[in-house]
N, CA, C and O of each residue as an XYZ file, in Angstrom:
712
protein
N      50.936     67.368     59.806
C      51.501     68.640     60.177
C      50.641     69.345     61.220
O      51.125     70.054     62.102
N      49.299     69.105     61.066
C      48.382     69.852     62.192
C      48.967     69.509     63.212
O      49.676     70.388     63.700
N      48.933     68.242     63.897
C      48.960     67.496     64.887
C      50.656     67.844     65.645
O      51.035     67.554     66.780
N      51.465     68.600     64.461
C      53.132     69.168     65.426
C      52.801     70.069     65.451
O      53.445     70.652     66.324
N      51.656     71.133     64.727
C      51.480     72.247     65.615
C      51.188     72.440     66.756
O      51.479     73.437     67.416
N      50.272     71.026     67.282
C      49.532     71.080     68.363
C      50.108     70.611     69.634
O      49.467     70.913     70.640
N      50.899     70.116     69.747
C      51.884     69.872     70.170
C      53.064     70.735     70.742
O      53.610     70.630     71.840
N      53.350     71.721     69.596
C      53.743     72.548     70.233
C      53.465     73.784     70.820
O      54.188     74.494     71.518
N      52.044     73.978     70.351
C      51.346     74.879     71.555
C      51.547     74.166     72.631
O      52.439     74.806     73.189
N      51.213     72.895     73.566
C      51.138     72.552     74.278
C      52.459     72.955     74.841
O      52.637     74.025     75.424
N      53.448     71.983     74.627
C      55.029     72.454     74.666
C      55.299     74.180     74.973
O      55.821     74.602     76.005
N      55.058     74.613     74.401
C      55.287     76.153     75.080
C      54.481     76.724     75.882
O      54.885     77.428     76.808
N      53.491     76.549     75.688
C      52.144     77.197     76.982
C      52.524     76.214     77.906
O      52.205     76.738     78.973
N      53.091     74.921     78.214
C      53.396     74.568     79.753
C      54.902     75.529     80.086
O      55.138     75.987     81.204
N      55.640     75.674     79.126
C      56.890     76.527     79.360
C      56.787     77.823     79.755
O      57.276     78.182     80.826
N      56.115     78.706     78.905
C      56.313     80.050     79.091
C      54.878     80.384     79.900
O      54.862     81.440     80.533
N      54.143     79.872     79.911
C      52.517     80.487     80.401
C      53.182     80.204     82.342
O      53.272     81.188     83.077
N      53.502     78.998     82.784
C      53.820     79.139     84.300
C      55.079     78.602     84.427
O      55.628     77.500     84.436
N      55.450     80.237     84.562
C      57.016     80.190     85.312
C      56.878     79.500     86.396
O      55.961     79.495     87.217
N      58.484     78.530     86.314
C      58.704     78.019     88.162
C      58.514     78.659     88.981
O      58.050     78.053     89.946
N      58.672     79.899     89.145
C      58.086     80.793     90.683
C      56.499     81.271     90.542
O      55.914     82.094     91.246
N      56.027     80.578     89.524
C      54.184     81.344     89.561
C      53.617     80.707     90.956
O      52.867     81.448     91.591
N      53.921     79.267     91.567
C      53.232     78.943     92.213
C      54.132     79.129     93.749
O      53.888     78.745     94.892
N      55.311     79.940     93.121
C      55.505     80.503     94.510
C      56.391     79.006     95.529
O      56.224     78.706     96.711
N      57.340     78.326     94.444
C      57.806     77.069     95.353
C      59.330     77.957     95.896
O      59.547     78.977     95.242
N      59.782     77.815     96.389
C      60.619     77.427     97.544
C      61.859     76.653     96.734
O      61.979     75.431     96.831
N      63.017     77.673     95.711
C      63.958     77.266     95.651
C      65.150     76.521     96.284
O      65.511     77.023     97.348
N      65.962     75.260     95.811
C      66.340     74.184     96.314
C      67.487     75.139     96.337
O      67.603     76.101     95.577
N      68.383     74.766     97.339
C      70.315     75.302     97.775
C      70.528     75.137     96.204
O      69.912     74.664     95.250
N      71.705     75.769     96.449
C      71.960     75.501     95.078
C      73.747     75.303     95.287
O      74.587     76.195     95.161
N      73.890     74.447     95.495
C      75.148     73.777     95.947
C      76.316     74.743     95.116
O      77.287     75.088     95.788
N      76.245     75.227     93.555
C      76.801     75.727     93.073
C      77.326     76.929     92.604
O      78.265     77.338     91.920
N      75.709     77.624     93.658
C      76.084     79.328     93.768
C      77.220     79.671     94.686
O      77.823     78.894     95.426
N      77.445     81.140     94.500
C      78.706     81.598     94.664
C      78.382     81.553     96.164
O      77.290     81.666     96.721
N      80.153     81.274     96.907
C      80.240     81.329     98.401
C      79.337     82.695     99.481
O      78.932     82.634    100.642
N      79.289     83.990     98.314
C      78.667     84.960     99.472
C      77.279     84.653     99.399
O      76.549     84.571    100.386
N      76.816     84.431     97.861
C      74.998     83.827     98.167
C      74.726     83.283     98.785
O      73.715     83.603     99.409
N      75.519     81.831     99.151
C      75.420     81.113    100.439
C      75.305     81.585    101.283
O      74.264     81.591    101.941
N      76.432     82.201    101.590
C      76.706     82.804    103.142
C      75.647     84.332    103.263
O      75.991     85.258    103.998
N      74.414     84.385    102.464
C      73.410     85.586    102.683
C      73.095     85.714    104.284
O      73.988     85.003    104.745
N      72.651     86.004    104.947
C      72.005     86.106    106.037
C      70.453     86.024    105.834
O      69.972     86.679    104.909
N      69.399     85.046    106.861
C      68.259     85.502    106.737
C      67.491     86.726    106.649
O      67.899     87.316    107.649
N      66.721     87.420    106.151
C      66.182     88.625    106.102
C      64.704     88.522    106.939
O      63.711     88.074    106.367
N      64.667     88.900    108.095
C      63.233     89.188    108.866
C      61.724     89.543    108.078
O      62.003     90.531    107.398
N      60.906     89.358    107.946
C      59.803     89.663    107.271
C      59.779     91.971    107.453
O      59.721     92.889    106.635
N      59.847     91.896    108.679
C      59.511     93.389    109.106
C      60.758     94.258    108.506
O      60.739     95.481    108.372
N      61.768     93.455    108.194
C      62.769     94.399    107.557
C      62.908     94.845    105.783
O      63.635     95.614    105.154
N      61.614     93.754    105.370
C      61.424     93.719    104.187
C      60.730     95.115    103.449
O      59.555     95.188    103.810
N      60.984     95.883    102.820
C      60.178     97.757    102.220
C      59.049     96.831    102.003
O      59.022     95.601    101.979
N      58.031     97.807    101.838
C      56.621     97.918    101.639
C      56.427     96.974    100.759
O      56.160     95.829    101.123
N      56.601     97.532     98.669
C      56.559     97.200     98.210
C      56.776     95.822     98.149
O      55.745     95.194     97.912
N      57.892     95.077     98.302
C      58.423     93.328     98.495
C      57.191     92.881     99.414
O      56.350     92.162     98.875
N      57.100     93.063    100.085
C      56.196     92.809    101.448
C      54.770     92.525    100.633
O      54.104     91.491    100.672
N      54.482     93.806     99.844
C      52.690     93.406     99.053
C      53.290     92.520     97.909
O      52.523     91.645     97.507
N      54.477     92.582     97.329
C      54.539     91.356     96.597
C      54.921     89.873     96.966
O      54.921     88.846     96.287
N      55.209     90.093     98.133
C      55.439     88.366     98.209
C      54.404     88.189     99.741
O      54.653     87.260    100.510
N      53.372     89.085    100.013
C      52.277     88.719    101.034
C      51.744     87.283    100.886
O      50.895     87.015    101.736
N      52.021     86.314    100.040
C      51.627     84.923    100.661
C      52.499     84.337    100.984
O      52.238     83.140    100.866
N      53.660     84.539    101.432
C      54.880     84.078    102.001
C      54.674     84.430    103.545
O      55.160     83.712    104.419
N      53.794     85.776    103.883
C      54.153     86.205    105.089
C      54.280     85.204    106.120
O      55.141     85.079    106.991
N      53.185     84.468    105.836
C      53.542     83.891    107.517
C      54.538     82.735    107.420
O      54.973     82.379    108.516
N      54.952     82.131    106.459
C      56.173     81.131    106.506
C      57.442     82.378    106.103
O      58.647     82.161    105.977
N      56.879     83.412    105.990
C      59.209     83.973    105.098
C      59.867     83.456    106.317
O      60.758     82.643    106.072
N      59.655     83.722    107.601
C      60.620     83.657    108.749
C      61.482     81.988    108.951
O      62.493     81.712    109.597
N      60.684     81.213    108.199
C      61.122     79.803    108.381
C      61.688     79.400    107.358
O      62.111     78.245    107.312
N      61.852     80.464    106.063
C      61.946     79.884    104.799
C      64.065     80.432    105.113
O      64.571     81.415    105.655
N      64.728     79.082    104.377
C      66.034     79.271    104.390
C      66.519     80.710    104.053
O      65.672     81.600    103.989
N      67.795     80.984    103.839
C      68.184     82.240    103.687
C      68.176     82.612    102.069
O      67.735     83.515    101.359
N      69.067     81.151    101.876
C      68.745     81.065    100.101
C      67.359     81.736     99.468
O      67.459     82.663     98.663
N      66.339     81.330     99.786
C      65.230     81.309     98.991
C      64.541     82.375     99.518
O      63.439     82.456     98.976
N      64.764     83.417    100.530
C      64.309     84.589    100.891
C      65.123     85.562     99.606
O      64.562     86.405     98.905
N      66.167     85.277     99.564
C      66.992     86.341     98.967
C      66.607     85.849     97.004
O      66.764     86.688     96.117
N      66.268     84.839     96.796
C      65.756     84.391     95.400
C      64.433     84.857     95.578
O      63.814     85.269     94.597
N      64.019     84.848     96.478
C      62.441     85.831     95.828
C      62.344     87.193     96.184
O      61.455     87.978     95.855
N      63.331     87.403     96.882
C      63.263     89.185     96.897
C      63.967     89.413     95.479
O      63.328     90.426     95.196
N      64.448     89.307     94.847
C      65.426     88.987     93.872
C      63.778     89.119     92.633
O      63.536     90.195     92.086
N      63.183     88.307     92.483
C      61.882     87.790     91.954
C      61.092     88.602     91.840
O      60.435     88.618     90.799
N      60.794     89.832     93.120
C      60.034     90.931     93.523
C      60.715     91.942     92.964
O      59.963     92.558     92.208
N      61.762     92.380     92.990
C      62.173     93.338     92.146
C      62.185     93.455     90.648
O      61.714     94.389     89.999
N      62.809     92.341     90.169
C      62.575     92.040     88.889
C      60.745     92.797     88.300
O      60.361     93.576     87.427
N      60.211     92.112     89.225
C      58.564     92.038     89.031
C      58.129     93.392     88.919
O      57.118     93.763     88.322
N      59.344     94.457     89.821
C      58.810     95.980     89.689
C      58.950     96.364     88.408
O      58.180     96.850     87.580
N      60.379     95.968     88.404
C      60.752     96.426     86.512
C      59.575     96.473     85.278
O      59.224     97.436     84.596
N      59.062     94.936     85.254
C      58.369     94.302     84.316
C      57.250     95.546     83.782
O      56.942     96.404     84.609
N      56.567     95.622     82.168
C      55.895     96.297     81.800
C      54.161     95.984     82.545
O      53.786     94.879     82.939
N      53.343     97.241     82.579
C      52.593     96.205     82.768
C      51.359     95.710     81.948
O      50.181     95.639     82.297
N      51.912     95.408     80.842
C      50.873     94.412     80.183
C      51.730     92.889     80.548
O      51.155     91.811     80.700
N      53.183     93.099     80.639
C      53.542     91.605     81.231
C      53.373     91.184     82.848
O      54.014     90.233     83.294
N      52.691     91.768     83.478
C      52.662     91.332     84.978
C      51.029     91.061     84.548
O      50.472     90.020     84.897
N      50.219     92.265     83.638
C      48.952     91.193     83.819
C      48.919     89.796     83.308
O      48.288     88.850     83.781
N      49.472     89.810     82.571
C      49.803     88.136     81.751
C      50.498     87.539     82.817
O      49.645     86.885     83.417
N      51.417     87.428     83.294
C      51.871     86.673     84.662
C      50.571     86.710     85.730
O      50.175     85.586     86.039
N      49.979     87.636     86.230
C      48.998     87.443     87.279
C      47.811     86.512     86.868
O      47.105     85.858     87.636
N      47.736     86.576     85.598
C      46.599     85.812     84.852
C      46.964     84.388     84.856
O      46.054     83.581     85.043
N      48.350     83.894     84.650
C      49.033     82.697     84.736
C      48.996     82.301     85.813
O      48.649     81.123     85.896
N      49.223     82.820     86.758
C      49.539     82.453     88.311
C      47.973     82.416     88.669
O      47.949     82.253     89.889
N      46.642     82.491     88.188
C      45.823     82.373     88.817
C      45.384     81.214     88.213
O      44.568     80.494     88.788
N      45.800     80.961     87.186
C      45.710     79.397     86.288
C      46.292     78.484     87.063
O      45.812     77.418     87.446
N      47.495     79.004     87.312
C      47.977     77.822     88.158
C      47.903     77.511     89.285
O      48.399     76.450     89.663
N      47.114     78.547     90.326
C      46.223     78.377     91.543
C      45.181     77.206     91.405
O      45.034     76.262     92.181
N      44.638     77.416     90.494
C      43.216     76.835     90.025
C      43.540     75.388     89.701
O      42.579     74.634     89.854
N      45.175     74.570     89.105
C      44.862     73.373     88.867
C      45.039     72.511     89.991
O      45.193     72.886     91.153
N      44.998     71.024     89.470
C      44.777     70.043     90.197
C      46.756     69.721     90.824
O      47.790     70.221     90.380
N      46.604     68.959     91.685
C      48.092     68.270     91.908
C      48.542     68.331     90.632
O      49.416     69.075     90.189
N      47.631     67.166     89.822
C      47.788     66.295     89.180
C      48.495     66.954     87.472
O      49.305     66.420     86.714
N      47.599     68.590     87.341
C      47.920     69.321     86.444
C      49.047     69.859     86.655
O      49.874     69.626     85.773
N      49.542     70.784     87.884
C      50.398     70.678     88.295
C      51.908     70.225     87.396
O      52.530     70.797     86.501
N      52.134     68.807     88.199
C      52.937     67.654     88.111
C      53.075     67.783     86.252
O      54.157     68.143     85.787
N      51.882     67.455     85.298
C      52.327     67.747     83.986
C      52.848     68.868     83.705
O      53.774     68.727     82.907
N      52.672     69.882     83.995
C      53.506     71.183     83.765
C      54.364     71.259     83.854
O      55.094     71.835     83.047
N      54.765     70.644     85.016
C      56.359     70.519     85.447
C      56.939     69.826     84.440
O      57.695     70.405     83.659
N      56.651     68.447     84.322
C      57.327     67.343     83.496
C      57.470     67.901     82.554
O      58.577     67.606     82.105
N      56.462     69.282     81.313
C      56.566     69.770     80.425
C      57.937     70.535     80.494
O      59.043     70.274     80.021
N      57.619     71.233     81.003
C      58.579     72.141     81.670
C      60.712     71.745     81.537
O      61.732     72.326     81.165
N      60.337     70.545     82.068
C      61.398     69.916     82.228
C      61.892     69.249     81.072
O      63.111     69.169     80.925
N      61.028     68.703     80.135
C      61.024     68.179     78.556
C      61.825     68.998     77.759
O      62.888     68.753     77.188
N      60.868     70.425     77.833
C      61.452     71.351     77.017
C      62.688     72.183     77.972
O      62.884     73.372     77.719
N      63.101     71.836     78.531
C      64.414     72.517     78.904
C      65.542     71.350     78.635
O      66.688     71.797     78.682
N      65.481     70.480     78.467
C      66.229     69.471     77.485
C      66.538     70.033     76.434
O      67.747     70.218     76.294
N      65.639     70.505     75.333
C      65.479     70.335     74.462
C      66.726     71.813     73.496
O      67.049     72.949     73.842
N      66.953     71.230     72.643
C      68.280     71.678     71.742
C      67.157     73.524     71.520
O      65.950     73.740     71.413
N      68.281     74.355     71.545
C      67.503     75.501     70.629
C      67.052     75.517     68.838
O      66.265     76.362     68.412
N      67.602     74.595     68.049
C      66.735     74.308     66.905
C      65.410     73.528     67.469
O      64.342     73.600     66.862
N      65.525     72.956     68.388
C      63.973     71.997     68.545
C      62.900     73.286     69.642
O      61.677     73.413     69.584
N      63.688     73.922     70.379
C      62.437     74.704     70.306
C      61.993     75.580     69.682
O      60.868     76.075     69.745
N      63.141     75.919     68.812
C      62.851     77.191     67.180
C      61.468     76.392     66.820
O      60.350     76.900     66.899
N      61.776     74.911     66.367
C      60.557     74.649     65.714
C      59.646     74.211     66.268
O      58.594     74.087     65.640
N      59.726     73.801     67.703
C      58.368     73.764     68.616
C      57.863     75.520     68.373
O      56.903     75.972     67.749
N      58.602     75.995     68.900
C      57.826     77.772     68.396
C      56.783     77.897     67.148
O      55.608     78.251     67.051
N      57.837     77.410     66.191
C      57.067     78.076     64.752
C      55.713     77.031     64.419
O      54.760     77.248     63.671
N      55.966     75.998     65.143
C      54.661     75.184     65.124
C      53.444     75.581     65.980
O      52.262     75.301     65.782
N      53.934     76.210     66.856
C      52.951     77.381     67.598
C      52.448     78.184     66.816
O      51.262     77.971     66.561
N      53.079     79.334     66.170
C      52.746     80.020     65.524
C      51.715     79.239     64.991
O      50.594     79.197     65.499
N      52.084     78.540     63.865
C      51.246     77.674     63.310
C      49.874     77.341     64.140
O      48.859     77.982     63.867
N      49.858     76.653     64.833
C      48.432     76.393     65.152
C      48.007     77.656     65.655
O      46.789     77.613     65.832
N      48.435     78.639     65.927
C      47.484     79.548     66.549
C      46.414     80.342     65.567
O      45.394     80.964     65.864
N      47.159     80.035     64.023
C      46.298     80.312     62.769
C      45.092     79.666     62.388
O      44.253     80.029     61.563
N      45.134     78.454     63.251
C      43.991     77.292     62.834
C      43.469     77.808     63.259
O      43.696     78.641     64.137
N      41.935     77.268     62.443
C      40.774     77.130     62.725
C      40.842     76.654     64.320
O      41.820     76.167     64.887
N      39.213     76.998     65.023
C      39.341     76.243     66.343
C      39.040     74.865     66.342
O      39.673     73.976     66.911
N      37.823     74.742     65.523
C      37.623     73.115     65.146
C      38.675     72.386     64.996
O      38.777     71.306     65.578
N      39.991     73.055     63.875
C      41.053     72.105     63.829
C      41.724     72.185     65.325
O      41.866     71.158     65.990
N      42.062     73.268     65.732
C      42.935     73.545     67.339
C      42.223     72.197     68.014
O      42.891     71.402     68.675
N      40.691     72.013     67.759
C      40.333     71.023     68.726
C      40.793     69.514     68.116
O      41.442     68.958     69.001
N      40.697     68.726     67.019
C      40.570     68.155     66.713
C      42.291     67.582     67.250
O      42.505     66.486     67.768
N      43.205     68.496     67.000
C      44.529     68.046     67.131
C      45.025     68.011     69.204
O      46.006     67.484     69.728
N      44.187     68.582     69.682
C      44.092     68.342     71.410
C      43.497     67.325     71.805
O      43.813     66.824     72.884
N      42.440     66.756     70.974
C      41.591     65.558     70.824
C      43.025     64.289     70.718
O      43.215     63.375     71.521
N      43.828     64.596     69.544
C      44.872     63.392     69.461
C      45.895     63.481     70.673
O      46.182     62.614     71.499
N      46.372     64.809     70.534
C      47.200     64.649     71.963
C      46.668     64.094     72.552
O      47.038     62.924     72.464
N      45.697     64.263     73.383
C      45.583     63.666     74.591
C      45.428     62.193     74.802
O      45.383     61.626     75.893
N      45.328     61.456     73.197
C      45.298     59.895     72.999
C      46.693     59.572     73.220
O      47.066     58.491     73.676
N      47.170     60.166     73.015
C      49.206     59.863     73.445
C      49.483     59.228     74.865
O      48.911     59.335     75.950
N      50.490     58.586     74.468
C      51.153     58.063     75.754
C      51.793     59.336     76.207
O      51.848     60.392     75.576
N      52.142     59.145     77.083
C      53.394     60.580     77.646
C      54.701     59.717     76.814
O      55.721     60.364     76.577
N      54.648     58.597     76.488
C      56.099     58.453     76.059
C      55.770     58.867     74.441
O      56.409     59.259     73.465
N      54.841     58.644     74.669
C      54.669     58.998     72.680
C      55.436     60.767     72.895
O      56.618     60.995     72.637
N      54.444     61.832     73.408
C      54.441     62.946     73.195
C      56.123     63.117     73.571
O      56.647     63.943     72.824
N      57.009     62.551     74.502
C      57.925     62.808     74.940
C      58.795     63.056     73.880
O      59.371     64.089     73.538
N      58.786     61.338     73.178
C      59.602     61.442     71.727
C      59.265     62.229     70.483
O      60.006     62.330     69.505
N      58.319     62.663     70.592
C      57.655     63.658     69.625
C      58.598     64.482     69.659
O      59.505     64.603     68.836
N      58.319     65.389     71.113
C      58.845     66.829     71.278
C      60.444     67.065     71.122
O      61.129     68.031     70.782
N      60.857     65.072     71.732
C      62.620     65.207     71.620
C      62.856     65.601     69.937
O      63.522     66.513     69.447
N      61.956     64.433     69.213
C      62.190     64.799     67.339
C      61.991     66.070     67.023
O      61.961     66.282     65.811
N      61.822     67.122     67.824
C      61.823     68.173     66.931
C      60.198     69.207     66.578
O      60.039     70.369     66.203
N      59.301     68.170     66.900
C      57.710     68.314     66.499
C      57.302     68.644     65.491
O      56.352     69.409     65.322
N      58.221     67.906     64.321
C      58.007     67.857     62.987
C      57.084     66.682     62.572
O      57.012     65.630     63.207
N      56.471     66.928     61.581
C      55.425     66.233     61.230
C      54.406     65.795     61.982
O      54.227     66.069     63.169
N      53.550     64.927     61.107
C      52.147     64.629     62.106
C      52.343     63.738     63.939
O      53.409     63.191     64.223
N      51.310     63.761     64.810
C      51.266     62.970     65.965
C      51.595     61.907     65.457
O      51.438     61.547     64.291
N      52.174     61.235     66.517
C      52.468     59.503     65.987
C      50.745     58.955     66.224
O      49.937     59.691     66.790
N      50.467     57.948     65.841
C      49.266     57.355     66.563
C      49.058     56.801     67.758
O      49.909     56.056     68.243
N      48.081     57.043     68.297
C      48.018     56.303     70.029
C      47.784     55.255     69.745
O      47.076     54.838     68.828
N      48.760     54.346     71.039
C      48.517     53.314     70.819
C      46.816     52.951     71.277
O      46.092     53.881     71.635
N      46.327     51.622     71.224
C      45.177     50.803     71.276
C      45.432     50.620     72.678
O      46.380     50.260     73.375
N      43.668     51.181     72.921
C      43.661     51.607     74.832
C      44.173     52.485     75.205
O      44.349     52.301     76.409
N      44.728     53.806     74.785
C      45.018     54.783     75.002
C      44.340     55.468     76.018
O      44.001     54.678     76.899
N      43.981     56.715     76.265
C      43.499     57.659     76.964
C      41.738     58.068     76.275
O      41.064     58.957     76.794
């Protein structure tokens, strides 16, 4: 049972800790939005208010090249961002500097996480959740001991884990693992 808690910390801290726009990518067309979203017009950097402008200042020098789509999805992004409380923008700014800081390579797992759990049924992330909960009660020794097994996992091990639900213990790594 330790070992599906741990698990699903993992599982949700790649989900909820970095949103797809923390690192600031460059939304794909979206073939299926409505005809006027399409048909947006580009928006000039200098026509952008103040505020948008200090929030999306690492865009400045590419906004002008960036499609029309994805100007209007992150102004979209920036407003939202005014709304937000702010004990939740420091927790987002804190995320987004996490995710400055990793590798490609960390990156790329986040995503794949990311993408796992958006598969995944709303009973399986009810109980990826409550298995969170769960480990966040452990001891740290145990928190460590069960990050210790993850990381002996195949990615196909952890994959089928998270599809089952993240009930019960880690499967075992296989021999030669990580």
């Amino acid at each position: 049972m330790r070992t599906a808690t741990f698990m699903a910390v993992i599982a949700l801290a790649t989900a909820f800790a970095f949103p797809a726009w923390a690192g600031l990518r460059v939304p794909p067309q979206d073939a299926h939005a409505p005809r006027d979203r399409q048909a947006q017009p580009a928006v000039p950097w200098h026509a952008l208010d103040h505020d948008t402008q200090q929030m999306l200042a690492p865009l400045k020098q590419r906004w002008d090249r960036l499609p029309a789509h994805a100007q209007h999805h992150l102004m979209e992004k920036a407003k939202r961002w005014e709304r937000l409380p702010a004990y939740r923008q420091k927790r987002i700014r804190r995320n987004i500097q996490r995710w400055q800081q990793m590798t490609p390579a960390e990156r790329r797992r986040v995503r794949t996480n990311e993408r796992i759990y958006e598969q995944l049924s709303p009973a399986q992330r009810a109980q990826l959740h409550e298995a969170y909960e769960r480990f966040k009660q452990m001891p740290p020794e145990q928190q460590k001991s069960l990050r210790q097994q993850w990381h002996r996992l195949s990615p196909e091990q952890r994959k089928h884990w998270i599809k089952n639900g993240a009930k019960g213990d880690l499967p075992h790594a296989h021999s030669g693992g990580r």
